[in-house]
Wavefront OBJ file of the C-alpha trace (Angstrom):
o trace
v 24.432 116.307 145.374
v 25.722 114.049 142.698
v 24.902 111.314 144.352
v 21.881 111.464 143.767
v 21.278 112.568 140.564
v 21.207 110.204 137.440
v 23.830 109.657 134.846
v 21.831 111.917 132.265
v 21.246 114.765 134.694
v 25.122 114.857 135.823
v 26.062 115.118 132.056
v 23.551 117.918 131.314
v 24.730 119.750 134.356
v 28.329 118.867 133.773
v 27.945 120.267 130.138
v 26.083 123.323 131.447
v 28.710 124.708 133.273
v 31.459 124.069 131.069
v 29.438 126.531 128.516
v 29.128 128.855 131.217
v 32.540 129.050 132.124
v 34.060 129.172 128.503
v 32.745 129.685 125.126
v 34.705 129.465 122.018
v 33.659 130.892 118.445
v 34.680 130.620 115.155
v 38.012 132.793 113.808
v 37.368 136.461 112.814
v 39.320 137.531 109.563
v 41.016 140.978 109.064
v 42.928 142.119 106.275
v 44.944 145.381 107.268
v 47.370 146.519 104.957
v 50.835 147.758 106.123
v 51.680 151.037 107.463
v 48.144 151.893 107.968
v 46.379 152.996 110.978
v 45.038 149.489 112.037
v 41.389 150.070 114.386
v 39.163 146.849 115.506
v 36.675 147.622 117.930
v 35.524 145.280 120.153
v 31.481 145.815 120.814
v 30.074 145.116 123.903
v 26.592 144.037 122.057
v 28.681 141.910 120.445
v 29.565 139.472 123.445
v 26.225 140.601 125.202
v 24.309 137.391 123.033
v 27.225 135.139 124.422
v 26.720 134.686 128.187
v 23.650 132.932 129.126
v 20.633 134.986 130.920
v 20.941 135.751 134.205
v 18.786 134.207 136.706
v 18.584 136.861 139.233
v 16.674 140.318 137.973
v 18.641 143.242 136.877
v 19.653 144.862 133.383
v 21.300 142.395 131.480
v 22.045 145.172 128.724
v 23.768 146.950 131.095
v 26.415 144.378 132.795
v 30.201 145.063 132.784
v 32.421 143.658 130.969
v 36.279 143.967 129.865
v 38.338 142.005 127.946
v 41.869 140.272 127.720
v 44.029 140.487 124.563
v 47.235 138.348 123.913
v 48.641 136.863 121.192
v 48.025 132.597 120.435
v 49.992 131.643 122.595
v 51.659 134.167 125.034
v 50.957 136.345 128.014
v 50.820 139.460 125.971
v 49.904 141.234 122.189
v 52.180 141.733 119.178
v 54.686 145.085 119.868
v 52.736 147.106 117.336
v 49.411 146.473 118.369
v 47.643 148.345 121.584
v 44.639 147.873 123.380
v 42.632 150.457 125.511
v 39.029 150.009 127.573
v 38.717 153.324 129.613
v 35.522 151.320 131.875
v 34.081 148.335 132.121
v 30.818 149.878 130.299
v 32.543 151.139 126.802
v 33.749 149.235 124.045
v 37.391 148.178 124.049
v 39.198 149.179 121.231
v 42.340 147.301 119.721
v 44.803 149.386 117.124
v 48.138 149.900 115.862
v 50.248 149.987 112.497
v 51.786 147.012 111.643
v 55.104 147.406 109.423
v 56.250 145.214 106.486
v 58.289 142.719 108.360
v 54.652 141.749 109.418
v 53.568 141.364 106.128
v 52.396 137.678 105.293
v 52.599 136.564 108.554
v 48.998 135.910 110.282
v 48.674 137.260 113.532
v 46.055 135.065 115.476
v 45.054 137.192 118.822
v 43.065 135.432 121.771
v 40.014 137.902 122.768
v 38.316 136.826 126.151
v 35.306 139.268 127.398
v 34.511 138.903 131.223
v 30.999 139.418 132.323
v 32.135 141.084 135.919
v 28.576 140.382 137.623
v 27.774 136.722 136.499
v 31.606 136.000 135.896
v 31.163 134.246 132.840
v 33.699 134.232 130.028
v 33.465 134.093 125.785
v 36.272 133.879 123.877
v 36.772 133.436 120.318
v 40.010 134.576 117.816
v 40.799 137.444 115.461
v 43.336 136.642 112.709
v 45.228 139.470 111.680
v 46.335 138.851 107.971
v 48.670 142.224 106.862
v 49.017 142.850 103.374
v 51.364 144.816 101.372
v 51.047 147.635 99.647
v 52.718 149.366 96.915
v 52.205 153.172 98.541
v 54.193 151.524 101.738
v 55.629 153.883 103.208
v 54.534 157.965 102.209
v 56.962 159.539 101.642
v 56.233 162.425 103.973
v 55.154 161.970 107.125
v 53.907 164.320 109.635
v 52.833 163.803 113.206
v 50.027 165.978 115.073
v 50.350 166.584 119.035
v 46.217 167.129 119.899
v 45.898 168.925 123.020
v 42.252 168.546 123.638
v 41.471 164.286 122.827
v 41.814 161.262 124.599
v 42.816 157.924 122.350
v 40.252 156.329 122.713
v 38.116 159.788 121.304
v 40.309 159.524 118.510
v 39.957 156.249 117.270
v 36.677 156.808 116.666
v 35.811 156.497 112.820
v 34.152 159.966 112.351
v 36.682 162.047 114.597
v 39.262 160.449 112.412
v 37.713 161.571 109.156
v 37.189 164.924 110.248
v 41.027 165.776 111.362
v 41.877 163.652 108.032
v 40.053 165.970 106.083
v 41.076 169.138 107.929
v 44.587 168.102 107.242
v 44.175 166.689 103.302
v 42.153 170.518 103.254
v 45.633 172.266 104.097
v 48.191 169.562 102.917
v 46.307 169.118 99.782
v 47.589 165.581 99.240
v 46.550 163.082 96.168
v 46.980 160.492 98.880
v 46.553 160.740 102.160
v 46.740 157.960 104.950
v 46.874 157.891 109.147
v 49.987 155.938 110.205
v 50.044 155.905 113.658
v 48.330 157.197 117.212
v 49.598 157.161 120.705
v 48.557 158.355 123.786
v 50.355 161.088 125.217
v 50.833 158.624 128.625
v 53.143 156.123 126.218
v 54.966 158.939 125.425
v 55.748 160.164 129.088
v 52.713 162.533 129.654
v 51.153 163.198 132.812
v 47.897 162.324 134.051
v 45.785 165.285 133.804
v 43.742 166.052 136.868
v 39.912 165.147 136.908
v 39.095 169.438 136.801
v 38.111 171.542 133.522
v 37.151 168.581 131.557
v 40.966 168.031 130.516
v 42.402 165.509 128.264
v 45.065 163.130 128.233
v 46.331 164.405 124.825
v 47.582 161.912 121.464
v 49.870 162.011 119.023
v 48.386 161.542 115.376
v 50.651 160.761 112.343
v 49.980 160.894 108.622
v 51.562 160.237 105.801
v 50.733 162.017 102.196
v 52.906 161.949 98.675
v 53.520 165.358 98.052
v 55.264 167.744 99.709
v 54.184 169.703 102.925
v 52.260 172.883 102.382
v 53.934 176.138 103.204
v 51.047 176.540 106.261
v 52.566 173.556 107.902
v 56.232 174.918 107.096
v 55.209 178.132 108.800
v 56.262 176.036 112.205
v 60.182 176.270 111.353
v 59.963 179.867 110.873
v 62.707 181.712 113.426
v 59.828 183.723 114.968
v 58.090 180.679 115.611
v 60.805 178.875 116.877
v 61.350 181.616 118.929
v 58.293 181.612 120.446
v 57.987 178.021 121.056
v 61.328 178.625 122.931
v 59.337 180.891 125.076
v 56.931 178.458 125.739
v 54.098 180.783 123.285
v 52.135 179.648 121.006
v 53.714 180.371 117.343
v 51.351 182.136 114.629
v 50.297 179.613 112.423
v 48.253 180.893 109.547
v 45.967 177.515 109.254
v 45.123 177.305 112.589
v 41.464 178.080 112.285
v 41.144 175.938 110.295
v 41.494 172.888 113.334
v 40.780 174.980 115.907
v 36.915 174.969 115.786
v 37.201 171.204 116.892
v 41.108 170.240 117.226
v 43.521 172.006 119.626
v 47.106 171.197 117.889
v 50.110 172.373 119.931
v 52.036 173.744 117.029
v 55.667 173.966 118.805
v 55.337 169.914 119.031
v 54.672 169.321 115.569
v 57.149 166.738 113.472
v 57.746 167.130 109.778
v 60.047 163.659 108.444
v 60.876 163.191 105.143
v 62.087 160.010 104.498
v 63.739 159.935 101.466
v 66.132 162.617 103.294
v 66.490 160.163 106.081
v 70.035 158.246 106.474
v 69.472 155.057 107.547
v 70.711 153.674 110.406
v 71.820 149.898 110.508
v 72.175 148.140 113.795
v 74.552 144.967 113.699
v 73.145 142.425 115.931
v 74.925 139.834 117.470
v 73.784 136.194 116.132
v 71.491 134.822 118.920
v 72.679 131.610 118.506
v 71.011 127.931 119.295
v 70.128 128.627 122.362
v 71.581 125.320 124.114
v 74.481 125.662 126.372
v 77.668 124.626 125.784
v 78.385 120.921 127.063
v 80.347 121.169 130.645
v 79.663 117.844 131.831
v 77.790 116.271 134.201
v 76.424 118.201 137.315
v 77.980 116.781 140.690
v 75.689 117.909 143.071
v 77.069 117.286 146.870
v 77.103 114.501 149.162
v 74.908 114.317 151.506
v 77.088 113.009 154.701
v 78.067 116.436 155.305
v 81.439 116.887 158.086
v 80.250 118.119 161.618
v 81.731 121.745 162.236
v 82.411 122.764 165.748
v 80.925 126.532 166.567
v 82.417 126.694 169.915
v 85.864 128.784 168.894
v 83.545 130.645 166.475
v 80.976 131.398 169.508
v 84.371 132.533 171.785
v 85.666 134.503 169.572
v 82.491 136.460 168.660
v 81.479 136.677 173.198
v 85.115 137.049 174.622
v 86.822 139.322 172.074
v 84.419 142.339 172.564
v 83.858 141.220 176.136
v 87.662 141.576 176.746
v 87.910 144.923 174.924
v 85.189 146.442 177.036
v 86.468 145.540 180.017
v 90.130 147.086 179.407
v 88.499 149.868 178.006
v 86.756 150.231 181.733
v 89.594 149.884 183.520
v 91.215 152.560 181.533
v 88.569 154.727 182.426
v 88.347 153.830 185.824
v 92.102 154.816 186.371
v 92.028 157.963 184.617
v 89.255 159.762 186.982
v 89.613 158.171 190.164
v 93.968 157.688 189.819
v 95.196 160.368 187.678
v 95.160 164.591 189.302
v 93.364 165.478 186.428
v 90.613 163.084 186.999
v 90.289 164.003 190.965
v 90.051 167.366 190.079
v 86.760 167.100 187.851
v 85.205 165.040 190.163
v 86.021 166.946 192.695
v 84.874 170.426 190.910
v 81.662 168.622 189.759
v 80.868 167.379 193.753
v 81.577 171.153 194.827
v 78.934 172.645 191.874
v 76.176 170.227 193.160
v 76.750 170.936 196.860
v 76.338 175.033 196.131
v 73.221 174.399 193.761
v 71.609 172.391 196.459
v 73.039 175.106 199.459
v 71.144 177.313 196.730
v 67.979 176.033 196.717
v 67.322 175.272 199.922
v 68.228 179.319 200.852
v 65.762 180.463 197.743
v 63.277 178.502 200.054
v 64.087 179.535 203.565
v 64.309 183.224 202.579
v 62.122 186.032 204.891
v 61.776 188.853 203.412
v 58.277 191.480 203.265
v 55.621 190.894 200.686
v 55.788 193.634 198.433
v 52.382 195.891 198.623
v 50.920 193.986 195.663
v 50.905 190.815 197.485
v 49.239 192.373 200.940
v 45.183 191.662 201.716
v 42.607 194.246 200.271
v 39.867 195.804 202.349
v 36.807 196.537 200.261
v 35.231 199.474 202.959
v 31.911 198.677 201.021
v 31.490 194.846 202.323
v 34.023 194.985 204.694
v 35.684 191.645 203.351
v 39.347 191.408 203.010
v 40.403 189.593 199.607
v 43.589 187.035 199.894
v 46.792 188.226 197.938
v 47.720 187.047 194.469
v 49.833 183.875 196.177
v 49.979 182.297 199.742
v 52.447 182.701 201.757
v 54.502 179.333 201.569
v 54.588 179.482 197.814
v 57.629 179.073 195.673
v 58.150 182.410 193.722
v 60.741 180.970 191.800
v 58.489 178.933 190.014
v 55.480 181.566 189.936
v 54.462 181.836 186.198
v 53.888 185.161 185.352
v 49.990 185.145 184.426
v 47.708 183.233 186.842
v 45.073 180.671 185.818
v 42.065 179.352 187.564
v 43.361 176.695 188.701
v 46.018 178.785 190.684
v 43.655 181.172 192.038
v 41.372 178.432 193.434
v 44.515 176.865 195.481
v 45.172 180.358 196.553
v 45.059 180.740 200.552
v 44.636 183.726 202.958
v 47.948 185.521 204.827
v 47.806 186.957 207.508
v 47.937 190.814 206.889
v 51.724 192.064 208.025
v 51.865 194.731 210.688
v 54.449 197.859 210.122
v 57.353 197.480 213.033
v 57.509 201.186 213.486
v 55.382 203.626 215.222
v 52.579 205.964 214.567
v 52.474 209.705 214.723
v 49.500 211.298 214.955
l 1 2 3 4 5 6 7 8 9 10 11 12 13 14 15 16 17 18 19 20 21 22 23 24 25 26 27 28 29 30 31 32 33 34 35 36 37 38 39 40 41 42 43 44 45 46 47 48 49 50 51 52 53 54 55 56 57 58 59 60 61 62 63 64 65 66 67 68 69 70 71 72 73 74 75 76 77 78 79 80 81 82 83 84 85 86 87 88 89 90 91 92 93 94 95 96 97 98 99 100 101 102 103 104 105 106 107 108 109 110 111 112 113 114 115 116 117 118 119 120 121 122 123 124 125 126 127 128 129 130 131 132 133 134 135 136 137 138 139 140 141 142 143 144 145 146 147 148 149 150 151 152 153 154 155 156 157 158 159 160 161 162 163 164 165 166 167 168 169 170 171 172 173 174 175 176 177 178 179 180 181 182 183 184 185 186 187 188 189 190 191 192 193 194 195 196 197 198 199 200 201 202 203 204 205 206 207 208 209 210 211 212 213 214 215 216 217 218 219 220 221 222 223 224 225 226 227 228 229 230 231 232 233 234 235 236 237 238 239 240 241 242 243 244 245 246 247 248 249 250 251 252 253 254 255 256 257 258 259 260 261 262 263 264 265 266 267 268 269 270 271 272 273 274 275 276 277 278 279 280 281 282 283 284 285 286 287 288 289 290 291 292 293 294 295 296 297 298 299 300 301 302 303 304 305 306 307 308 309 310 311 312 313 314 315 316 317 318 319 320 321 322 323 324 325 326 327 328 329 330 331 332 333 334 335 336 337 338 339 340 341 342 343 344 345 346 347 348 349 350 351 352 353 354 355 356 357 358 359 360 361 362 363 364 365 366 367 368 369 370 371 372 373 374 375 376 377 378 379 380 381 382 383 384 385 386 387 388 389 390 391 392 393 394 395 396 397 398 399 400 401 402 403 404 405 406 407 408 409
């Protein structure tokens, strides 16, 4: 096909399907600030402009597409940052909270959307600058188990305001910030099953300056520990207050303040260079390796067991044919199959009289005589005890028996 198009038409092709396979576009700039909720969503109608039209008909508006996240660089994102796309047909959604040893550093992250029908690609960056701030970190924290969302539900900017402002309504904070949230799956949850409209669940923490309010200290109440023991829900006087949109599981609340906290201080080895120490030079070997000879191997491994077996037969061969003991079992087990087959053959020869059951019927009606239940040459001691149809159809006709003795009128 190249052949035999031109120089000019080869470079327009050539540089149409490079675009189609990968498009790059300028660097995105975000400023999040540290130990704050960090949300970037990534729009579908966003990438939608990228990809070229598609030739074939169908809704262009409505193609799938997902997209890959990593970090400039390597396979995968930053520790503190997650990403989440429940189908190809919703927006993906990239958060986390970054923490201050982040702070100054720009994070550049690598998005590529997929067009899954025309398999086209767009890519372009998103730098990550985190600032500092001078609230970093509130003081009290407190962390939310919601029964009832999914993470991706929660991201989203309005359901965030509205459990913000349910909680700054009972906390009654001066400032008032959303740290964290994590799916109840990164936290070992179980996949609910597809019935009753049931949700994953998410963990939600905040962070205020002031105290917590005695609604949300009504958790470490004995009765309510006691009742969370029991696996009940504890009486918590603010409730209704989430309830009409926010199912919070009370008994799995977390209250952390961390001026109380102790720090804990890890000691960590030094890592080091990371060269090896110098051992020399590597003496691989030669390659005129010495013949081996297999055959004693091969003899020992054939004869050994060979030679065991066959001492082990002779040992058993002289114990039941030389030994008394020996004679005498095979002796006893030659006499019990002689009297089972004597047995048999007598269950088989045996004459004795059909009982009256087993005698012909006259009908006095038709005058026919119907055939016993079995003929007369059949095995009873293999009759089964309930008759099928195939045994009544190879049933035969005896002869009727005549009484030996005499009549008396």
């Amino acid at each position: 096909m190249l052949c035999t198009m031109s120089a000019a038409a080869v470079a327009v092709w050539f540089g149409t399907v490079v675009t189609i396979l990968s498009r790059s576009h300028a660097d995105r700039n975000v400023y999040p600030s540290a130990g704050v909720l960090f949300v970037h969503v990534l729009e579908r109608e966003y990438f939608k402009g990228e990809f070229p039209p598609y030739p074939k008909s169908g809704d262009a508006s409505n193609d799938p597409i997902t997209f890959n996240t990593n970090l400039m660089g390597y396979p995968d994102r930053p520790g503190w940052l997650r990403y989440i796309q429940r189908t190809p047909h919703s927006d993906g959604v990239l958060y986390g909270s970054p923490t201050a040893d982040h702070v100054g550093k720009a994070t550049v992250i690598e998005i590529t959307a997929y067009n899954r029908r025309t398999f086209e690609t767009a890519r372009h960056n998103l730098v990550i600058n985190i600032m500092a701030t001078e609230e970093f970190p509130l003081p009290y924290q407190a962390e939310f188990y919601i029964k009832n969302m999914n993470v991706e539900e929660m991201l989203a900017s309005e359901v965030l305001g509205d459990f913000l402002g349910a909680v700054k309504n009972v906390w009654q904070p001066e400032r008032l910030n959303a740290i964290n949230i994590t799916s109840a799956l990164d936290r070992g949850g179980r996949v609910p099953l597809p019935i009753n409209n049931l949700k994953e669940g998410v963990y939600v923490m905040v962070g205020a300056d002031v105290p917590f309010s005695s609604c949300l200290r009504e958790v470490e109440s004995p009765h309510n520990q006691l009742r969370c023991s029991q696996e009940m829900e504890p009486v918590i006087s603010c409730d209704k207050k989430f309830r009409a949109q926010f199912h919070i599981d009370w008994c799995k609340i977390s209250l952390v303040d961390i001026n109380k906290v102790v720090p804990v201080y890890i000691t960590r080895p030094d890592p080091g260079t990371g060269i090896l120490p110098e051992y020399g030079e590597y003496n691989p070997p030669s390659e005129s390796l010495k013949a081996r000879d297999y055959f004693s191997d091969f003899l020992v491994t054939l004869a050994v067991p060979s030679a065991v077996a066959l001492v082990l037969f002779f040992i058993l061969g002289y114990t039941m044919c030389c030994r008394r003991e020996g004679v005498i079992q095979l002796v006893h087990h030659s006499s019990i199959q002689k009297s089972s087959k004597e047995l048999r053959s007598m269950s088989k020869n045996r004459e004795i009289s059909w009982p009256l059951s087993t005698l012909p019927v006259f009908n006095p009606v038709s005058g026919e005589v119907v055939p016993p239940i079995h003929p007369d040459n059949y095995e009873t001691t293999s009759m089964p005890l309930m008759q099928t149809q195939t045994n009544l159809q190879n049933q035969i006709t005896i002869p009727q028996q005549r009484p030996t003795g005499k009549w008396y009128s």
